[in-house]
Every structure is written in C-alpha cells, then in structure tokens.
C-alpha positions in Angstrom: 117.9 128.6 137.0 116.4 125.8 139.4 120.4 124.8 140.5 121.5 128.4 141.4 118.4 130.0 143.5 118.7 133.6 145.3 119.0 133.8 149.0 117.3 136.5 150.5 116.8 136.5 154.4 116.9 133.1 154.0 114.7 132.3 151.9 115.4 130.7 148.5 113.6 132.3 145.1 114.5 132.3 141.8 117.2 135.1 140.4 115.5 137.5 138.6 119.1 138.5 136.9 119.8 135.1 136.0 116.4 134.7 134.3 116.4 138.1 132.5 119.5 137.2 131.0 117.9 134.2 129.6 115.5 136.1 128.3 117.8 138.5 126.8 119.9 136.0 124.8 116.7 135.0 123.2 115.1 138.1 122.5 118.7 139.0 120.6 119.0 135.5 118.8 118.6 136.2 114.9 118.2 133.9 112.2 117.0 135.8 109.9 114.0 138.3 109.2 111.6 137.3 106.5 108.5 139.6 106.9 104.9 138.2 108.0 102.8 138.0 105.3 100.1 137.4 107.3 100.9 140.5 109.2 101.6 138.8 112.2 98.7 138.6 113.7 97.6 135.4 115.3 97.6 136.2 118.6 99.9 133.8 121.2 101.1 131.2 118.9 104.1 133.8 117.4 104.5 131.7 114.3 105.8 133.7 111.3 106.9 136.9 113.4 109.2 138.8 111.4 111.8 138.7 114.2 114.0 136.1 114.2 114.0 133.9 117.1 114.1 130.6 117.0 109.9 129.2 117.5 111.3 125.9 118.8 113.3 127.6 121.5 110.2 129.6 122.7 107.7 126.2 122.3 110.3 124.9 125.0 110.7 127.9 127.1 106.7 128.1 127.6 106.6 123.8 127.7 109.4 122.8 130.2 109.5 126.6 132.3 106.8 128.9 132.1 104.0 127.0 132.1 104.1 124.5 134.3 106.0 126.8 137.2 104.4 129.8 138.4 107.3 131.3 140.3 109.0 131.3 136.6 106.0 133.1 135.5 106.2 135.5 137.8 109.7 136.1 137.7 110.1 136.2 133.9 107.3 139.0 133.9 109.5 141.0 136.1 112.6 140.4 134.1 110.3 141.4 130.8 109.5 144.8 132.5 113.2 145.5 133.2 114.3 144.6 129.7 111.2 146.4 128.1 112.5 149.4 130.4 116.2 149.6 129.3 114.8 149.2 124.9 112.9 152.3 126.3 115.7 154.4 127.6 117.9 153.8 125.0 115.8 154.4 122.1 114.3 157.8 124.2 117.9 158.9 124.0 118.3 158.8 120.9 115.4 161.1 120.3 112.6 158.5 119.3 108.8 159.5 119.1 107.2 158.1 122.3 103.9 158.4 121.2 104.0 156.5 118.0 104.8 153.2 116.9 107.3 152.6 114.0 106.2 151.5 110.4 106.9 148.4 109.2 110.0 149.5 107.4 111.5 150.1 110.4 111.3 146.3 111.9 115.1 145.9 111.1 116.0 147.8 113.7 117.7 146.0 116.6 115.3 147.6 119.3 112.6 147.0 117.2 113.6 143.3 116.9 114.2 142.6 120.7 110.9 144.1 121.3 109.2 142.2 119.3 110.5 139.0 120.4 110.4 140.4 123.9 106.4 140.4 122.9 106.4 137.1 121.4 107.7 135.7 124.7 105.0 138.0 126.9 102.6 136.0 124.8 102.8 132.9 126.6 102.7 134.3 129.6 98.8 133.4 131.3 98.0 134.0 134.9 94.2 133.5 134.5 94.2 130.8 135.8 96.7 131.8 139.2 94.7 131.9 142.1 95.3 132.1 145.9 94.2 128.1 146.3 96.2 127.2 143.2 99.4 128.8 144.4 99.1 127.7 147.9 100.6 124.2 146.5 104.2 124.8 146.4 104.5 121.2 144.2 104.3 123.1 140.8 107.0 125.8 142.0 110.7 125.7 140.0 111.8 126.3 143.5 110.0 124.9 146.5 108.4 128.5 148.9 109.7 128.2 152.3 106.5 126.5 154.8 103.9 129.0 156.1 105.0 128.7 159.5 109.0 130.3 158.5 107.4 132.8 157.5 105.3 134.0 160.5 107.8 136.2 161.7 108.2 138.1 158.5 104.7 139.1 158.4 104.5 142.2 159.7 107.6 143.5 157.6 106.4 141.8 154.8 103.2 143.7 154.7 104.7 147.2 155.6 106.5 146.8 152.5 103.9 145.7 150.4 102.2 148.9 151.4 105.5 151.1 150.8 105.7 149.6 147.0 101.8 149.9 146.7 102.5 153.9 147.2 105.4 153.8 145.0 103.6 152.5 142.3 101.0 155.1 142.5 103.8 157.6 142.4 104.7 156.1 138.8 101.5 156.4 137.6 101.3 158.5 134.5 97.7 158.8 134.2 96.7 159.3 138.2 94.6 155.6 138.0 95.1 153.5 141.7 97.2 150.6 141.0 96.5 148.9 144.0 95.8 145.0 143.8 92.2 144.1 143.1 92.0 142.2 146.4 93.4 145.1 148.6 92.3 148.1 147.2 89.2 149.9 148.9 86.1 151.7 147.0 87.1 154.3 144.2 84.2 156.1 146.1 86.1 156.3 149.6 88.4 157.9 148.7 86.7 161.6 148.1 84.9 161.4 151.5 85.0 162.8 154.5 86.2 161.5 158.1 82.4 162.1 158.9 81.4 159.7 155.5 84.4 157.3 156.6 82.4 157.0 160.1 79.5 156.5 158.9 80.5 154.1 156.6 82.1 151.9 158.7 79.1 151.8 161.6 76.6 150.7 158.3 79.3 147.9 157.7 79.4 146.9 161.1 75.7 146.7 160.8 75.4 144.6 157.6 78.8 143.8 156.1 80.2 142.4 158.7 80.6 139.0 157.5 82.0 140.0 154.1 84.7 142.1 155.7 85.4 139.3 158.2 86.2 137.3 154.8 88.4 138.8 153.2 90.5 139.6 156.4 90.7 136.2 156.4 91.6 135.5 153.0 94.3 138.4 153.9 95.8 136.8 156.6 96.1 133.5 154.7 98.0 135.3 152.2 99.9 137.5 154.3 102.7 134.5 155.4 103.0 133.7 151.4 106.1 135.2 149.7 105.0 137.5 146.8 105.6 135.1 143.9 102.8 133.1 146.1 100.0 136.0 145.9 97.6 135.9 142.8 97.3 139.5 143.0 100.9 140.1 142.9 100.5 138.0 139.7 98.4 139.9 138.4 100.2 143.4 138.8 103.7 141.8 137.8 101.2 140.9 134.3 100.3 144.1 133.6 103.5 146.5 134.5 104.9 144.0 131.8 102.3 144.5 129.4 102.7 148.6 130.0 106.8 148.1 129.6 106.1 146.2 126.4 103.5 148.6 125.1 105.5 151.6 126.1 108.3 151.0 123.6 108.6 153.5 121.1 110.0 150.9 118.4 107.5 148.3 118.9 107.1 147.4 114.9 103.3 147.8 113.9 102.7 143.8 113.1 103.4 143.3 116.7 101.6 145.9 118.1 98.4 144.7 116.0 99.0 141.0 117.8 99.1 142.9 121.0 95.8 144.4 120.3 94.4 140.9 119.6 95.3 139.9 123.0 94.8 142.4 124.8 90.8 142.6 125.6 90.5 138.4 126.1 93.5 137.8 128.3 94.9 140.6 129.9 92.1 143.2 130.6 89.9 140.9 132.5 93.1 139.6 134.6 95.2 143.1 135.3 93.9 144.9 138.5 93.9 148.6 136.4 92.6 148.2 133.5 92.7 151.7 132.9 96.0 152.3 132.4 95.8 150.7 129.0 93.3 153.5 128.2 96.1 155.8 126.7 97.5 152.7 124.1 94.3 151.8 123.1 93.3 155.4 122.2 96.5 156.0 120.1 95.9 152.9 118.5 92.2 153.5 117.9 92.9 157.1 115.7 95.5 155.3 114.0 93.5 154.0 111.4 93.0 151.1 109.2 93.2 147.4 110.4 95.2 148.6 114.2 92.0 150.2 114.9 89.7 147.5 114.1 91.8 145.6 116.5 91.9 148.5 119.4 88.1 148.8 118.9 87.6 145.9 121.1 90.1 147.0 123.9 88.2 150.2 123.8 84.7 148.8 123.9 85.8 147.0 127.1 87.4 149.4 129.5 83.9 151.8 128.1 81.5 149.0 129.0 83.2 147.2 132.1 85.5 149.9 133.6 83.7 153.1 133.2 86.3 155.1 130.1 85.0 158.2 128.9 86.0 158.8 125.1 83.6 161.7 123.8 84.8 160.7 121.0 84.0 157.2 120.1 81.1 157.2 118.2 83.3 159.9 115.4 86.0 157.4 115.6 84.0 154.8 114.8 81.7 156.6 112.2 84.9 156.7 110.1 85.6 153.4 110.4 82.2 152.2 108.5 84.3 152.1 104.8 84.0 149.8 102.5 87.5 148.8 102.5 86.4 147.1 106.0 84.0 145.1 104.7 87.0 143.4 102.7 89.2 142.8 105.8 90.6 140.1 107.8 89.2 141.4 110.8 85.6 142.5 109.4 84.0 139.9 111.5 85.6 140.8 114.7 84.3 144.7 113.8 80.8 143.5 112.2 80.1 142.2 115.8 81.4 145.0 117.9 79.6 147.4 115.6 76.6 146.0 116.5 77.3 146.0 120.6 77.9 149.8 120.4 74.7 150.6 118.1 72.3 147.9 119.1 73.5 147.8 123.0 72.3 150.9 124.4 68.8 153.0 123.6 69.7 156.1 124.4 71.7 157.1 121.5 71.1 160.1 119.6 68.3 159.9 116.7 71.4 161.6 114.4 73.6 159.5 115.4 71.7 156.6 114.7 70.4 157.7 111.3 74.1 158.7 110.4 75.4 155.3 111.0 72.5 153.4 108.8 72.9 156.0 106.1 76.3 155.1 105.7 76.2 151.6 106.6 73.6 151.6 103.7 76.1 153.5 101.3 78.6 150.8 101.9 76.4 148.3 101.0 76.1 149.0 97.4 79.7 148.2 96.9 80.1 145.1 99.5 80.4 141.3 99.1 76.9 139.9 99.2 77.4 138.7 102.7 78.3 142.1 104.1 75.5 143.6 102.4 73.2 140.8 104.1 75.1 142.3 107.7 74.3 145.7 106.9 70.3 145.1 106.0 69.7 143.4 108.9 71.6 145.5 111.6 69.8 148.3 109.6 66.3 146.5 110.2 66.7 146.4 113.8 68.1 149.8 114.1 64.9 151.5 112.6 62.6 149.4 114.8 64.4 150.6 117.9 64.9 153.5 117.2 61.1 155.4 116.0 62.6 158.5 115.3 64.8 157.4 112.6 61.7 155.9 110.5 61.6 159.0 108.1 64.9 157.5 106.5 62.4 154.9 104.9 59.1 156.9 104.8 60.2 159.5 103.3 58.7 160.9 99.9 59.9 163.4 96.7 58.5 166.9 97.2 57.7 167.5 93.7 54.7 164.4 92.8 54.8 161.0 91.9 57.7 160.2 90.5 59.8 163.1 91.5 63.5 163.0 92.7 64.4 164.4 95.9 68.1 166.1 96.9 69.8 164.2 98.8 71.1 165.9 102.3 73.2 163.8 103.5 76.9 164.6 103.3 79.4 161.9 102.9 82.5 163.5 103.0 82.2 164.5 106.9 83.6 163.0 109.6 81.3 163.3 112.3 77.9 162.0 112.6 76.7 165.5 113.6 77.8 167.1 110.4 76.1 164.1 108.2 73.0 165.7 108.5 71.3 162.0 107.8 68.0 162.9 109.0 67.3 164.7 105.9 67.8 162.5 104.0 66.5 159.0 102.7 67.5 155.6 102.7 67.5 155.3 98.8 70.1 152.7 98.9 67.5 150.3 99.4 66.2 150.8 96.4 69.1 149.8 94.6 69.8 146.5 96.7 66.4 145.8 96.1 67.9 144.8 92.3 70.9 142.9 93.2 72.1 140.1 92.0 71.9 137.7 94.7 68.3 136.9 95.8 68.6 136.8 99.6 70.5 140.0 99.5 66.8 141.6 96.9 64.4 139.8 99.2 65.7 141.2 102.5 66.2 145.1 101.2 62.9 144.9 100.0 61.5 143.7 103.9 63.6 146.5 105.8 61.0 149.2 106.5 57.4 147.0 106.3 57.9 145.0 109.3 55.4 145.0 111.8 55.2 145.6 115.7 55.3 141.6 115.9 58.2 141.0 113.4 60.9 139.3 115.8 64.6 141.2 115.6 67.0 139.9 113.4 69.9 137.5 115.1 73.0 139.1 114.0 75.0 136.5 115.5 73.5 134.8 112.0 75.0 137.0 109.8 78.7 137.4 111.0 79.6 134.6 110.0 78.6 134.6 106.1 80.9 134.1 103.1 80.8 133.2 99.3 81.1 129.6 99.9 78.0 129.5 103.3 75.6 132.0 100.6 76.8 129.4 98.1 75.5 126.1 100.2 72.6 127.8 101.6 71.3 128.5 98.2 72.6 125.1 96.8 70.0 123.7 99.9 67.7 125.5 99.5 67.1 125.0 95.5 67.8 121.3 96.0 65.0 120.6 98.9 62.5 123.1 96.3 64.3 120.3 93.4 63.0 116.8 95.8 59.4 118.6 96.3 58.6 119.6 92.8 59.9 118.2 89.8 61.1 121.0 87.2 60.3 121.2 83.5 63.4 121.6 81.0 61.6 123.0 78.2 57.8 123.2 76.9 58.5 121.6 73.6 59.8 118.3 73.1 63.0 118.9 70.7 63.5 117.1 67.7 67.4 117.9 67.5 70.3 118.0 69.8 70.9 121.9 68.3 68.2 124.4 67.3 67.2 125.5 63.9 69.2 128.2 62.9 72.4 126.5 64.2 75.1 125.5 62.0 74.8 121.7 63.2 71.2 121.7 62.9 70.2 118.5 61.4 73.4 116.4 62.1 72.2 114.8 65.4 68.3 114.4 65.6 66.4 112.9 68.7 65.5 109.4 68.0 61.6 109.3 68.5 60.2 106.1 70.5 58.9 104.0 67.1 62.4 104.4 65.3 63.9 103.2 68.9 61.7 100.2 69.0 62.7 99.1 65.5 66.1 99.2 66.8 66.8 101.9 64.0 
C-alpha cells in the first residue's frame, strides 16, 4: 500500500481500492468457526469471535498500519463502508429482513461471516484522539500530504466540493438528521428562521461574538489547504458512515451486534458528528430483549441525555427490563448503574412511575443474590426520600385492625408502569427481606422507610460492585475486628468429655483436668 500510492491532480494518497481489497481477503479468510462461549462480547479486543479470521493477522493490521498512520485510518474506514455496502446489497436481493438481525444459528453464513470480521476490524479503528493539531504533522502519515503551500491553489475547489458532498450526504439521510461536520455546521436553531431572525442574528454577533466567529474562521482557513484525510472532522464522518454501513447489515450475527452495542456509547457516540443517526439501531436493539437490550440501554441513555432523543417509550421499555433473570447477568452491573441515572437523575418523574419501578424492583428482590438485593434496598431508600409522594408504599396500613391483611393492587403481569397501579399498593416485600438470611441484607430492609430528613442518601456507586466473595470479606472483617475487641466464650460449662452424654463415644476421650495433668497422669 505505501509502494503503489494514487495520483490524483497530483497529489499522492493512498488507494482506497488497493486497501479495500486487503481488507476483503481478511474479512473472507476462514479457519474455522467455533462459537463464542462467552458470547463475544468484549468489546475491541475480538478474541474468541466465532468468525474465523486469523487474531494474529488483525493484532498486526492495527500494530504496524492502522494505528500508527492516520491516512490508513481514514482510508480503511472508507474501504469498510464500501464493503459493508455491497454485504448489504447482496443479501437485500436475496430478500433478507432489513430490520432484524440474524440469530445465532445463522453465523455460518458467508455474509454473516464477512460482516462480522468486517466488525472485528472496525473495532480498532479510534479517531478520538485525531485532531486538527495532531494531523497537521504529516510524519505519522503512510504516505507523506503534499506541503500547505501546493495546495493553495486548490482551495477554493476543494471547498466547493466539500460543500457539494456535505449536500449529498444529507440527501442520503434516512432519518432527515444534518450530517454536516461538527466544526462546520451552524445552529440546529438557524435553520427554521427567518431572513429577518438571520439579520438580526448576525448584527447581535457582530456585537458580542465577534471574536469567536473570528476563531473559527481561522481555524477554517488553516484547514481549508489540508487534503481531507488531514481534517479531524472528515475523520470523524468517515467513522461514523462506517459504523452505519456496518450496522446496516441485515446478517450481522447477534454476538457481534451485542459487541457493537458495548462500543458504541464510549467510543463512537462522543466522536461521530450525528449522533442521532444511530437512534434507529439502538431502538431496534433496545425492544429486542434480553442481554442486546441491556447493552442498547446505554446507547439510548446517551443520545436522550446529551443529544436531545425523544423515546416516549423508555421508561415501559425499561420497566420490563427490571426481571430477575437480570439480576443474574453478565451485564447486571452495567444496568444496575444506568438504572439508577434514569430514576435517581431527574425529579420530575411521575409519582406512578416511580412507585411502579420500586414495587417491582422490591418484587425482584425476594428472589435475587444477596448483593442485588442490597442494590435494590438502597436505590429504593433514596427513591422514597425523593420522591414524598410515593411514601404511602411504606406507611401504609390493613383496613380491617391490627393484624389484618390487605389486597394487594398492584398488578405484575403488565407491562407499563401506568397499568401497575403501584400506588395502591404496599411495599410488603420488606417485610420479608427483613428475615433473610444474610444480616446486612435484614438490617438494611428494616432501615428503608424510618430514615430521617438528616439521614445522608445512599452511595450507589457502593453497591454495584458487590458479589458473594466482597459480602463474604466484608463480613469475614467485620466479625474479625468485633473477634480482636472482645474475646468470645465457647460454651458456659466447662466439658468433661471430648463428646456429650448421650453420644455413642461418650466416655472414651475425657478432658484431662489440671491435678491429673500435673501428676503427669
């Protein structure tokens, strides 16, 4: 690749068709297809896909080409979008489902193979860390960029076609969102106005934004001279119409979709200049089900929080997610965490809503480990205190007298929070953990509802990260300092045989007493 460069207008780059058919002989090598136990889900380091491409070929690909060049990088993500492109027209032909992804069963396939290894190489792709400055060094380049000053003359046309493929990529876009670069693309907010708001907009930045809008025409005309595969921002876009291409293929085996989910909200959301345009995967993912949408919830959470999504339907979604299946999964830490960011984050939830979730979560509890029991009580805790309205869930009494039972309202069968009809009911659960089996689990149920106005909120961050083995220790601690203090009595009689009376060997080995040991007998 660096010995046989493209010319184009005299300027040398490397060939995208040389490159993409590198790519393709990998994506096709096979050497056998033993499934992932593990489900394939450790995100970037591909080890144990159940594609067969050889690991020590990729390790070297992303070693000795990708990462240390960025003009590779770039390059390879536009070779990955034409290869993820063609997988998608031929498997549309033949009448695939475009909206799903194929079970597991289906991995064999040789679409469903090259995708995945297609992924597997998308992977190691990073341009986090590809900036204007960074790029402006053409040392780190495969093949050297021509100096700034050849390419003065190309400026102008360089820019007009920027602008003409900006327009064409908008014309592409399925779901209406701008995909302009970050750096170049004006207020979301401009672009319902008037002339007359345009006007007046522009005088108040003469006014007071002059010196920001003097910047970045700057920081435009320092880029403008650069080649593309020397712009961050055209980094950035050639990352995410790869990531679409990949994601758009209707064969993409589930085990690498779910490693795609894993990366997607911590390396490719915070970089790509739409973020948006992953709302329609994460979505699809997110009603899915089981363990994929665990791993979309995150992707979700993220374009709701930072980019503005509306999903009316969120909080049902994730009302059927609380099961206590998922407090036995891989993930559960990962969804213990962003459960708490979408209850505990915002006040202005609904008082049903609220009281639906810790009903439930409460439910779940009776039949969870220990230490997701121990999550449960004290997101429930804080929840209550937050929230005021939801207090009858603990305060509530029987109708009938001391003593009395009370029907229980709430409906677990439904799927909605709105249908639970949780507020009419009672937080009985509590009860019942009250007599559990592990103390920390007893002595916590029995504080949820008595604290006071100067009772600090629980730290979940504390209990995410509890197991068997950290309840174990903690215990093992905390009976060993109570141990140093205090010394414990074995029994309250002193025993005058190794077994007691009514035992078999009772007699056979007696406790010597102190005057038979000082007559040596």
């Amino acid at each position: 690749v660096a010995s046989s460069p493209r010319l184009e207008n005299g300027i040398a780059m490397v060939d995208e068709q040389l490159l993409k058919g590198l790519l393709e002989a990998l994506i096709i090598t096979s050497s056998g297809s033993g499934d992932n136990a593990s489900g394939g889900t450790t995100a970037g380091t591909g080890a144990g896909a159940g594609a067969g491409m050889d690991e020590q070929m990729l390790h070297l690909l992303d070693g000795e080409f990708l990462r240390p060049h960025p003009d590779a990088r770039y390059f390879a993500l536009l070779a990955v979008r034409q290869i993820a492109g063609e997988i998608y027209e031929k498997n549309s032909k033949g009448g695939a489902d475009t909206n799903t992804h194929t079970k597991e069963a289906d991995d064999d396939d040789a679409g469903g193979v090259r995708a995945e290894n297609l992924l597997r190489i998308l992977l190691r792709i990073d341009v986090a860390d590809a900036t204007d400055g960074s790029l402006a060094d053409g040392e780190a380049f495969l093949i050297a960029p021509p100096p700034a000053r050849e390419m003065e003359s190309a400026a102008s046309n360089d820019s007009d076609d920027e602008d003409d493929d900006d327009d064409d990529d908008d014309e592409d876009d399925d779901d209406g969102e701008d995909n302009d670069d970050s750096d170049e693309a004006s207020d979301s907010d401009d672009a319902g106005d008037d002339g007359v708001g345009r006007k007046k907009r522009k005088r108040n930045n003469g006014d007071g934004g002059g010196s920001s809008s003097s910047s970045n025409k700057k920081a435009r005309r320092s880029t403008a001279n650069r080649p593309t595969w020397q712009r961050a921002a055209r980094h950035r876009r050639a990352l995410q119409e790869a990531w679409l291409a990949v994601l758009k293929i209707p064969v993409l085996p589930n085990r690498a979709l779910k490693r795609a989910l894993q990366h997607l909200p911590t390396a490719v959301l915070p970089v790509v200049p739409a973020p948006l345009r992953f709302a329609d995967v994460c979505t699809r993912s997110y009603e899915v089900g089981g363990v994929t949408s665990l791993l979309a919830l995150h992707s979700l959470f993220v374009l709701m929080m930072d980019h503005g999504l509306e999903y009316p339907k969120f909080y049902a979604s994730l009302y059927g997610l609380v099961a206590p299946r998922n407090f036995y999964a891989r993930h559960r830490t990962r969804f213990f965490r962003l459960l708490t960011s979408c209850l505990a984050r915002s006040d202005m939830l609904p008082a049903y809503v609220v009281a639906a979730f810790c009903k439930r979560l409460c439910r779940c509890a009776l039949s969870a480990p220990p230490s997701g029991a121990l999550f449960v009580l004290a997101l429930v805790s804080n929840l209550l205190r937050r929230h005021g309205e939801c207090a009858c869930l603990v305060h509530r009494k029987g109708g009938g007298g001391k003593g009395s039972d009370m029907e229980d309202g709430f409906d677990p069968t439904a799927s909605d929070p709105a249908g639970a009809r949780a507020l009419e009911s009672s937080l009985w659960e509590l009860a019942a953990l009250e007599r559990h089996f592990h103390p920390a689990v007893a002595t916590l149920a029995r504080s949820v509802g008595t604290e006071t106005e100067t009772t600090p909120m629980h730290d979940m961050d504390k209990f995410l990260l509890h197991t068997y083995k950290s309840l174990f220790e903690m215990e093992r601690k905390r009976n060993g300092a109570t141990m140093a203090r205090k010394a414990v009595p074995v029994t309250f009689a002193k025993p005058s045989s190794l077994f007691v009376a009514d035992d078999v060997f009772a007699g056979i080995l007696s406790v010597p007493s102190p005057t038979c040991m000082e007559e040596g007998r």
